[in-house]
N, CA, C, O and CB atoms as a CASP TS submission, in Angstrom:
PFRMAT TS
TARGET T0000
AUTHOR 0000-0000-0000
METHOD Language model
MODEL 1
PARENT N/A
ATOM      1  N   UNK     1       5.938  -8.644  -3.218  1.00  0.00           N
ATOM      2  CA  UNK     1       5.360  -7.959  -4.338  1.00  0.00           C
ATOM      3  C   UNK     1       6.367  -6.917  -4.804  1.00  0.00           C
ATOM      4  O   UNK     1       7.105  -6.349  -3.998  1.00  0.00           O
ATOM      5  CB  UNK     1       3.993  -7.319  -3.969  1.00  0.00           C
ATOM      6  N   UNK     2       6.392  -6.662  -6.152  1.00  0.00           N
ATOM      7  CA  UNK     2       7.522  -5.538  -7.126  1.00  0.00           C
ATOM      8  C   UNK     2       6.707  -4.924  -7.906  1.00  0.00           C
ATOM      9  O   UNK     2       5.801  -5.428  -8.569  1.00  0.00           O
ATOM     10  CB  UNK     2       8.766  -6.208  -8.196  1.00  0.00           C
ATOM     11  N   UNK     3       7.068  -3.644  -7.829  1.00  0.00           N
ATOM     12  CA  UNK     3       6.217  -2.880  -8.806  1.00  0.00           C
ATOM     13  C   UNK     3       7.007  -1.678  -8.382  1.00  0.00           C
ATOM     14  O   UNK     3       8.002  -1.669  -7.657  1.00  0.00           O
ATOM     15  CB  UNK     3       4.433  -2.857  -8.643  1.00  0.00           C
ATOM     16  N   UNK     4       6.128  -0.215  -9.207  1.00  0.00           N
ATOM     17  CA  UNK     4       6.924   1.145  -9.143  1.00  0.00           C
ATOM     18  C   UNK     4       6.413   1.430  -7.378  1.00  0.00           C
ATOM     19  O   UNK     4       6.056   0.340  -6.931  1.00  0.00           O
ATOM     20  CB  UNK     4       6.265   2.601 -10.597  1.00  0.00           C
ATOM     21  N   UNK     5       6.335   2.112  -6.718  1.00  0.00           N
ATOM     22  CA  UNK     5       6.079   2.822  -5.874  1.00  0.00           C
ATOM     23  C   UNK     5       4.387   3.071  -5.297  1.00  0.00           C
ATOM     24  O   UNK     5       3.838   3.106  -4.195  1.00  0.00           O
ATOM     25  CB  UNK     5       6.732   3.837  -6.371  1.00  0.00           C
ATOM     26  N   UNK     6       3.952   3.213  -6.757  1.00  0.00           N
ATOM     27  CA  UNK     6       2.643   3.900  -7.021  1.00  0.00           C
ATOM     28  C   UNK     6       1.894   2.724  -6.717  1.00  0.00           C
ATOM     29  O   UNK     6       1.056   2.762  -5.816  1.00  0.00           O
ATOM     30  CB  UNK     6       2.364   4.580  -8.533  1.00  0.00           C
ATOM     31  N   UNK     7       2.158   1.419  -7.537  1.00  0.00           N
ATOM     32  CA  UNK     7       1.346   0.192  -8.007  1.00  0.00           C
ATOM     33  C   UNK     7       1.449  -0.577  -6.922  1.00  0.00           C
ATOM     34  O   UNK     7       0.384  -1.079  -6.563  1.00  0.00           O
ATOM     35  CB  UNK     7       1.815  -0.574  -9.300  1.00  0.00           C
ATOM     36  N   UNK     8       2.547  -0.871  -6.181  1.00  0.00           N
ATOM     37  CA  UNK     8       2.469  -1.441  -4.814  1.00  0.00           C
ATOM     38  C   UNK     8       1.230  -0.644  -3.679  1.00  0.00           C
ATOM     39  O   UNK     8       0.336  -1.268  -3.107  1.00  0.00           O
ATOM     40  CB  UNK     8       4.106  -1.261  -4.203  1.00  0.00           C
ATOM     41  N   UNK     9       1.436   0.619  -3.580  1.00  0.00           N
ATOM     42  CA  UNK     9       0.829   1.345  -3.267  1.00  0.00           C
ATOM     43  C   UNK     9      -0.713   1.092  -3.177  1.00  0.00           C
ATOM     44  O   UNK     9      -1.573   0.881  -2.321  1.00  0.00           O
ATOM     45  CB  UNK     9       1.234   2.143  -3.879  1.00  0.00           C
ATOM     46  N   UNK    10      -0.624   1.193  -4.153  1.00  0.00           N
ATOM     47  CA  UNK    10      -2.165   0.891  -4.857  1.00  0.00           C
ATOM     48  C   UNK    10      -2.955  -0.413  -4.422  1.00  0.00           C
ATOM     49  O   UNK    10      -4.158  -0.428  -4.162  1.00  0.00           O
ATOM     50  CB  UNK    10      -2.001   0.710  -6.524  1.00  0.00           C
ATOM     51  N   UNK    11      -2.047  -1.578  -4.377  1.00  0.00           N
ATOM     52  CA  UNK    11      -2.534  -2.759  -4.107  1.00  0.00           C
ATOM     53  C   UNK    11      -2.471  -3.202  -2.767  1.00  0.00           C
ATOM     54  O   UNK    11      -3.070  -4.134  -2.230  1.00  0.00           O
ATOM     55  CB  UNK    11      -1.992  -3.582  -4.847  1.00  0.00           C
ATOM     56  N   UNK    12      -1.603  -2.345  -2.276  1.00  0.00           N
ATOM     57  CA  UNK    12      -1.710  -2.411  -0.512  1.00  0.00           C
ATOM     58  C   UNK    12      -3.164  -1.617   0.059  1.00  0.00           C
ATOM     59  O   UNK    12      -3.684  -1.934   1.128  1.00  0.00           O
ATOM     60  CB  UNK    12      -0.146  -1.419   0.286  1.00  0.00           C
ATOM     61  N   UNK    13      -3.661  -0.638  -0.761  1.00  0.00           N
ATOM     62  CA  UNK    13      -4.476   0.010  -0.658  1.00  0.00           C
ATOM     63  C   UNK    13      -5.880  -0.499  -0.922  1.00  0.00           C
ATOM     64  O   UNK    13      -6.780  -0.155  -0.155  1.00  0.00           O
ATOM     65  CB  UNK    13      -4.112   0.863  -1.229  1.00  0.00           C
ATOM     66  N   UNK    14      -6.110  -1.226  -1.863  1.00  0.00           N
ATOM     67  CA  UNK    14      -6.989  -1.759  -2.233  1.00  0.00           C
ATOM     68  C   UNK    14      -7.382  -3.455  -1.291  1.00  0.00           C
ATOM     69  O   UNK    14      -8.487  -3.979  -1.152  1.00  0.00           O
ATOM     70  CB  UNK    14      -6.617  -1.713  -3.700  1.00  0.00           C
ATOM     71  N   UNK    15      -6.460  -3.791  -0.950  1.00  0.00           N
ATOM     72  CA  UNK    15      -6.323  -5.139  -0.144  1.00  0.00           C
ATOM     73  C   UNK    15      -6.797  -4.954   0.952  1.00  0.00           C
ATOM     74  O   UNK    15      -7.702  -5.671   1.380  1.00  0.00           O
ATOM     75  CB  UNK    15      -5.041  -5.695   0.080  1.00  0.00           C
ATOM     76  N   UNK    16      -6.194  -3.779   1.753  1.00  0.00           N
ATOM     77  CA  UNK    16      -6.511  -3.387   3.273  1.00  0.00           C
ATOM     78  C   UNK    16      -8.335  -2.429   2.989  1.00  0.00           C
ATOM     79  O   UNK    16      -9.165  -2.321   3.891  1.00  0.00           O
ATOM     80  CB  UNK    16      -4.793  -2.014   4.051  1.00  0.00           C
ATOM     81  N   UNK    17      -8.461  -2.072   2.053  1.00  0.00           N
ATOM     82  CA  UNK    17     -10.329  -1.600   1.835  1.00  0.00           C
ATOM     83  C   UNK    17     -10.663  -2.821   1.526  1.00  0.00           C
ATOM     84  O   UNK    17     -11.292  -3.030   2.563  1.00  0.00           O
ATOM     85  CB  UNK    17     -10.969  -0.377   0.456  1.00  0.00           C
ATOM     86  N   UNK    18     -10.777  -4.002   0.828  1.00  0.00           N
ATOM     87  CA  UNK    18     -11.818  -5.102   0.159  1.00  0.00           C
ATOM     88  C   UNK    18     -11.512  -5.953   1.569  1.00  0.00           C
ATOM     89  O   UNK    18     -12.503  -6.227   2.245  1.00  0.00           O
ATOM     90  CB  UNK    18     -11.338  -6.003  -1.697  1.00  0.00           C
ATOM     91  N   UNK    19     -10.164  -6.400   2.068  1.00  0.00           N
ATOM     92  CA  UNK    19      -9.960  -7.682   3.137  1.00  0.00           C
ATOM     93  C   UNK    19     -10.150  -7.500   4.497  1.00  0.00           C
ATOM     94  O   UNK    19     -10.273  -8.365   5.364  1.00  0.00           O
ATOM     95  CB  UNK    19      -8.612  -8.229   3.130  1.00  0.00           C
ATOM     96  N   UNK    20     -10.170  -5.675   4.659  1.00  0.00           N
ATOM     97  CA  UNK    20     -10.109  -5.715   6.211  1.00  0.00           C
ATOM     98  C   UNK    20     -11.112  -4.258   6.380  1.00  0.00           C
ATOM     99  O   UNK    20     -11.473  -4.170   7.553  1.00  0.00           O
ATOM    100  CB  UNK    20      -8.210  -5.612   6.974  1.00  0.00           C
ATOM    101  N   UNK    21     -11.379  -3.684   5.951  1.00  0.00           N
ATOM    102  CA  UNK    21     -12.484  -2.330   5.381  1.00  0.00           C
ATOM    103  C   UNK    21     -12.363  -1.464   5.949  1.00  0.00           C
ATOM    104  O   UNK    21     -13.271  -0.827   6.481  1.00  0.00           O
ATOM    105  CB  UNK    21     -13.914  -2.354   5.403  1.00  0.00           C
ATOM    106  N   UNK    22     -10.691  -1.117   5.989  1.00  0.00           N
ATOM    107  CA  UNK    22     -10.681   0.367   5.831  1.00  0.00           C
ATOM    108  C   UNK    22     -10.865   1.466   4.805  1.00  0.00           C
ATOM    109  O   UNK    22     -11.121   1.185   3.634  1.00  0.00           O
ATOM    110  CB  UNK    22      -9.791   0.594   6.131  1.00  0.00           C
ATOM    111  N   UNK    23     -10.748   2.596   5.188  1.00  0.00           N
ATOM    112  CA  UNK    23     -11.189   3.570   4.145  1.00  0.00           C
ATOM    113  C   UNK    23      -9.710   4.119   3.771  1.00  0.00           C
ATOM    114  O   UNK    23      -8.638   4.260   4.359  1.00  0.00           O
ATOM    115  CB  UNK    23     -12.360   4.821   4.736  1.00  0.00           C
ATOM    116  N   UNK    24     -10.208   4.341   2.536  1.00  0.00           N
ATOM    117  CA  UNK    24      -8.936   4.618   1.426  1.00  0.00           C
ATOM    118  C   UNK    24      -8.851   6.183   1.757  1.00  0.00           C
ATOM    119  O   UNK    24      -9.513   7.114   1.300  1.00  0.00           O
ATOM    120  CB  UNK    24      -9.324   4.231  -0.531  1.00  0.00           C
ATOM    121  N   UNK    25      -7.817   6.165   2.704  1.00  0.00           N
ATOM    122  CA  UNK    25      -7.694   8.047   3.106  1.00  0.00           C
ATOM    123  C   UNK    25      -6.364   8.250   2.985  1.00  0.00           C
ATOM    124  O   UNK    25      -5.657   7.270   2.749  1.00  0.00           O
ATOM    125  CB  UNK    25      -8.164   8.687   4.843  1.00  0.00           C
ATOM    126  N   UNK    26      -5.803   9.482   3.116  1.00  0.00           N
ATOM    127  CA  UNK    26      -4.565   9.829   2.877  1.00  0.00           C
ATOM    128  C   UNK    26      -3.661   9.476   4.206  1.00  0.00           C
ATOM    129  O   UNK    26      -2.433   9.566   4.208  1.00  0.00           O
ATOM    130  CB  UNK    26      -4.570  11.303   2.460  1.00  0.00           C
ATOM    131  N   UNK    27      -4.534   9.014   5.459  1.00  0.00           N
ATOM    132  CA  UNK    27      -3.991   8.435   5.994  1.00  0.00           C
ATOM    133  C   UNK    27      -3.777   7.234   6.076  1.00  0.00           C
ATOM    134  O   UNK    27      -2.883   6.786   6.794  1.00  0.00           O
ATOM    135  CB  UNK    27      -4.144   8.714   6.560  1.00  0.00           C
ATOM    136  N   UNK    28      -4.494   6.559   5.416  1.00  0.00           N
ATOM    137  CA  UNK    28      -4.159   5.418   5.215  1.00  0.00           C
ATOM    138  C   UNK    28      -2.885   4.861   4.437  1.00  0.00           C
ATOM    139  O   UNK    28      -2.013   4.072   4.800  1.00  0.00           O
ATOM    140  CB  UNK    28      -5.109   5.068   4.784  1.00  0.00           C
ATOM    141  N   UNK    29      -3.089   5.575   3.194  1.00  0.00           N
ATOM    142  CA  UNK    29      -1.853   5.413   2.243  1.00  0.00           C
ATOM    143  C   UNK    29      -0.155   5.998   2.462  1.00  0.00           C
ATOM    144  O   UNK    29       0.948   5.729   1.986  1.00  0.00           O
ATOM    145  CB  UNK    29      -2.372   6.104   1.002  1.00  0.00           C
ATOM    146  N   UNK    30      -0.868   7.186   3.735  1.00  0.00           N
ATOM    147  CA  UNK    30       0.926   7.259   4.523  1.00  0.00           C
ATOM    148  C   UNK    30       1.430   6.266   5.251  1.00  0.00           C
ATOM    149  O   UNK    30       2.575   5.855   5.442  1.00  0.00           O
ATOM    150  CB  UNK    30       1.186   8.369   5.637  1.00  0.00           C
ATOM    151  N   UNK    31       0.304   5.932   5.649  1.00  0.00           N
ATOM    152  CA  UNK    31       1.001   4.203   6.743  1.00  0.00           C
ATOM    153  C   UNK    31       1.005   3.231   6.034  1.00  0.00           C
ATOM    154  O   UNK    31       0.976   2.166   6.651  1.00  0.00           O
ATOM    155  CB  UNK    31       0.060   3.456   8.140  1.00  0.00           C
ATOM    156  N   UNK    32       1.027   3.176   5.071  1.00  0.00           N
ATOM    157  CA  UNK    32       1.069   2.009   4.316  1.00  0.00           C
ATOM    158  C   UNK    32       2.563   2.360   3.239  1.00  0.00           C
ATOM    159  O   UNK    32       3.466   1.529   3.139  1.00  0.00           O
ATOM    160  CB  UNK    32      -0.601   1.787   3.444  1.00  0.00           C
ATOM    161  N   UNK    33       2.579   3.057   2.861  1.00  0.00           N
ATOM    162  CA  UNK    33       3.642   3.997   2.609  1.00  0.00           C
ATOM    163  C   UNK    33       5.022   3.947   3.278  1.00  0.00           C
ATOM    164  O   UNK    33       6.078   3.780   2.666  1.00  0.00           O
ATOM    165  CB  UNK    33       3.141   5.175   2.890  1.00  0.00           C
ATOM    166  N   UNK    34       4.879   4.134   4.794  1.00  0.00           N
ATOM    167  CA  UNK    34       6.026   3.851   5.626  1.00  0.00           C
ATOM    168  C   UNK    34       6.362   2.628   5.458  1.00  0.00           C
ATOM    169  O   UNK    34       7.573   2.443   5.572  1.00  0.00           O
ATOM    170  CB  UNK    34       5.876   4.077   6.952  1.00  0.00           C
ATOM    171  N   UNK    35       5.407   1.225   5.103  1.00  0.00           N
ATOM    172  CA  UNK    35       5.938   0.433   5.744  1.00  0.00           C
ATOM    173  C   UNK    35       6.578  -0.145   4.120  1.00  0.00           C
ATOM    174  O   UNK    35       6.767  -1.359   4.196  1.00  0.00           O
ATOM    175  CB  UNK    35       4.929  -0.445   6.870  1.00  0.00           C
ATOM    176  N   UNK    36       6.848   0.268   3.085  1.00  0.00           N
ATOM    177  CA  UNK    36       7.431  -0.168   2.085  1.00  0.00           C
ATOM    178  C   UNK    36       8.829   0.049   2.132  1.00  0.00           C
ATOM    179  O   UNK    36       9.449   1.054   2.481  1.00  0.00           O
ATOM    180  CB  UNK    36       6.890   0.297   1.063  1.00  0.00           C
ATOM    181  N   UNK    37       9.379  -1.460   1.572  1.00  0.00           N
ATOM    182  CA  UNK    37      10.902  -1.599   1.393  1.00  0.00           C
ATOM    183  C   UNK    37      10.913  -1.326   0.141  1.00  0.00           C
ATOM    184  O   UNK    37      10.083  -1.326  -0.768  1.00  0.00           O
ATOM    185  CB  UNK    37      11.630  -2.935   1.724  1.00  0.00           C
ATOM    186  N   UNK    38      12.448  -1.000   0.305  1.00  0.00           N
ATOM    187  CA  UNK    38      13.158  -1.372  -1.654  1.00  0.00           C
ATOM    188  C   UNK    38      13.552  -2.897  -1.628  1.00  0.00           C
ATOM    189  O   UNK    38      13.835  -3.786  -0.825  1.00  0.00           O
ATOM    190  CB  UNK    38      15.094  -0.299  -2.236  1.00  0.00           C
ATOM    191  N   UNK    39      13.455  -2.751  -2.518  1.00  0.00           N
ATOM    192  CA  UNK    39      13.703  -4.279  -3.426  1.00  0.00           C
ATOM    193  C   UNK    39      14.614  -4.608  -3.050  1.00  0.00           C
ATOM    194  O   UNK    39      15.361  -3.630  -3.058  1.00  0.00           O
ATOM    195  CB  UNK    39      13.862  -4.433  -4.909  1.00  0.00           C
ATOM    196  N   UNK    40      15.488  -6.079  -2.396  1.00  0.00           N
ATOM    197  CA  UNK    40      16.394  -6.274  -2.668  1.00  0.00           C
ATOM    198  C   UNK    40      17.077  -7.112  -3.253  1.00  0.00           C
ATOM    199  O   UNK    40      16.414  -8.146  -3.328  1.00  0.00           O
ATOM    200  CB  UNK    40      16.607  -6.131  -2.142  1.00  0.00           C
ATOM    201  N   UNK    41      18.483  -7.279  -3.912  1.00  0.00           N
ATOM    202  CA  UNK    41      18.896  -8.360  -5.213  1.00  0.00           C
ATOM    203  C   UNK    41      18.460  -9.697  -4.545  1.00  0.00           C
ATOM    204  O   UNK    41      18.587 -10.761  -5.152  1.00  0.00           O
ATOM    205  CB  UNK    41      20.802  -8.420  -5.717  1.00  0.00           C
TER
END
């Protein structure tokens, strides 16, 4: 998946609450956070 930062973010966030039901906390979105790469060519 490619997107800004935010939008990946977002959809990692939303995937892991609807597919596996965690709660959308600020801890959640730091570990999810860590585990993002940059893009590569």
């Amino acid at each position: 998946m490619s997107g800004t930062e935010d939008e990946v973010l977002d959809a990692a966030v939303q995937h892991a609450v609807s597919a596996h039901g965690h709660s959308n906390s600020p801890e959640l979105r730091d570990q999810l956070r860590s585990m993002l790469k940059e893009e590569s060519d």
